[in-house]
Residue, then its C-alpha position, 0 to 999 in steps of 0.5 A: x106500273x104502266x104511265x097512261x098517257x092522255x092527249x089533248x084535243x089539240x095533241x091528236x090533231x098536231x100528231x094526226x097533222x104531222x104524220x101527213x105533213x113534212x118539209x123538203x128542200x123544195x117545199x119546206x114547212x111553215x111551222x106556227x106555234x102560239x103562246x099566251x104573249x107571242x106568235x112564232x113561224x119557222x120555215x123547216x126542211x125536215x129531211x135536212x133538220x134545219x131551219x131555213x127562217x123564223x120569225x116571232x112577234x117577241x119584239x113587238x110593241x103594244x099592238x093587238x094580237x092579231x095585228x101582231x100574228x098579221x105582222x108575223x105572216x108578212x115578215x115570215x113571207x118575206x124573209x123566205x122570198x129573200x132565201x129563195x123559198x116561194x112554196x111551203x106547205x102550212x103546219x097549223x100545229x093542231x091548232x084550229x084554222x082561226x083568228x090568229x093562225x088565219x089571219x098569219x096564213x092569209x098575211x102570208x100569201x098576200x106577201x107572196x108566200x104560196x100554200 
């Protein structure tokens, strides 16, 4: 008995996305993952398989959800720039590119980040 297994729209695009995409020592990937409380970025060398930093909106107190993802994007941004990471290439995750992934993105460059 064979198990059929069904993707979501947002599985096909994360598996469409992450066959193009993966992270060096170089230019490393900027992963972002949303649940229904908080937001999380990691910076990823894939060919190591190490984390290199992360940062998450876990502690962060009473602030609207895109101020929260806006605060990610600077604090993933500058705690790269301390480890010597100024380029990334930017995994969406199958997200769409909108509201609290574009608003983390645009915060991210406007601290210094390059994508």
């Amino acid at each position: 008995m064979s198990r059929i297994f069904i993707l979501t729209p947002k599985e096909r695009r994360h598996k469409r996305i992450r066959a193009k995409i993966s992270g060096t020592k170089e230019m490393p990937r900027l992963c972002v993952f949303k649940s229904n409380k908080f937001i999380y970025a990691q910076i990823i060398d894939d060919d190591a398989g190490k984390t290199l930093a992360s940062f998450t909106s876990a502690g962060m107190k009473a602030k609207s959800k895109l101020e929260q993802a806006k605060e990610v994007g600077v604090g993933i941004a500058k705690k790269a720039i301390e480890t010597g990471i100024k380029t990334v290439v930017f995994d969406r995750s199958g997200y769409l590119y909108a509201g609290k992934i574009k608003a983390l993105a645009d915060s991210a460059r406007e601290a210094g980040l390059k994508f």
